[in-house]
Structures are given as structure tokens and as C-alpha cells.
C-alpha positions in Angstrom: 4.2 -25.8 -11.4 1.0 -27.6 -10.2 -1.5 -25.2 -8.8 -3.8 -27.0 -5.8 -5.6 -24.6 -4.2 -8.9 -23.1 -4.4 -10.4 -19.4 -3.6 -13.7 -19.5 -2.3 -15.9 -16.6 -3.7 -12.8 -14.3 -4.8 -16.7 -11.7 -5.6 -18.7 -12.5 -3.0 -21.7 -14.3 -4.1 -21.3 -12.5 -7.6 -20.1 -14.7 -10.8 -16.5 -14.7 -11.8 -16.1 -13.9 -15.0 -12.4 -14.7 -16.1 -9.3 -15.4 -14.2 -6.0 -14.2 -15.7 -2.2 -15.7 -15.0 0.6 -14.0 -14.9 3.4 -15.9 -17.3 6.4 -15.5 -15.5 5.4 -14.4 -11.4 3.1 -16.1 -9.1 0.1 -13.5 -9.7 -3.5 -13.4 -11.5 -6.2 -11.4 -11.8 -10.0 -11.9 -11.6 -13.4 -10.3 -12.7 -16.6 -10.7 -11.4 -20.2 -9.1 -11.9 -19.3 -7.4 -8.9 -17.7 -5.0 -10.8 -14.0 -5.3 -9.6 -10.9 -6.5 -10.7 -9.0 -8.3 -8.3 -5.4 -8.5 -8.1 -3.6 -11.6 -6.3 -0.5 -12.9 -5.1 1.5 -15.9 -4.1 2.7 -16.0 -0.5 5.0 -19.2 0.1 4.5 -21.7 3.4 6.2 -20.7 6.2 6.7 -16.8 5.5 5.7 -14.6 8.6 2.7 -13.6 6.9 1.5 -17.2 6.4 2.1 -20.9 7.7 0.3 -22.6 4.5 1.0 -21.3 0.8 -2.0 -19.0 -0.1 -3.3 -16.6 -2.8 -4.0 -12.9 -1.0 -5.9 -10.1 -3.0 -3.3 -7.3 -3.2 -5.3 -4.5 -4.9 -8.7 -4.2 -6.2 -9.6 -2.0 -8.8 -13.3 -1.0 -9.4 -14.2 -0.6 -13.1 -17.7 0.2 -14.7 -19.4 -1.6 -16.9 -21.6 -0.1 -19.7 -24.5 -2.0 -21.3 
């Protein structure tokens, strides 16, 4: 599997910290200083949600962080 695709600003104009891959499905997660974690999914070319292959953000989870 060769990914080509990009996701511009998966947190806005906050940093991403770390991207995460599912081993066996088409999924990964993201943080970013925005203080979310960002689930995302694969949706295949020529589905009826979508004529190009594309990553969507399925859930997003809010988390805190402490310092």
C-alpha cells in the first residue's frame, strides 16, 4: 500500500504532534496542540460519499493536557 495523499492542517493552524496507523484497516489517528485527537478514515474513489479516495475525520476526541 502506497499512501499519496496529503491533509492539509488536520489542527487548524496548531502543530501536529504525532500521527498514528492502524496495522490492519485503513485508519489513523492524529494529535495536535489543539488539544484533540482526531480519528480518520479511508473512503475509496468512486463511493457515494466521494469521487476521489480521501481521508475524513470520523470522531474527534478532546483530551487535556497538564503541564
Amino acid at each position: 500500500f502506497e499512501l499519496n495523499t496529503t491533509i492539509m492542517y488536520p489542527h487548524g493552524q496548531d502543530t501536529l504532534n504525532q500521527i498514528l496507523f492502524h496495522p490492519n484497516k485503513l485508519e489513523l489517528a492524529t494529535t495536535g496542540n489543539d488539544g484533540f485527537i482526531k480519528i480518520w478514515i479511508f473512503i475509496p474513489s468512486n463511493t457515494n460519499k466521494s469521487k476521489h479516495s480521501i481521508f475524513i475525520n470520523q470522531y474527534l476526541i478532546l483530551f487535556k493536557i497538564q503541564i
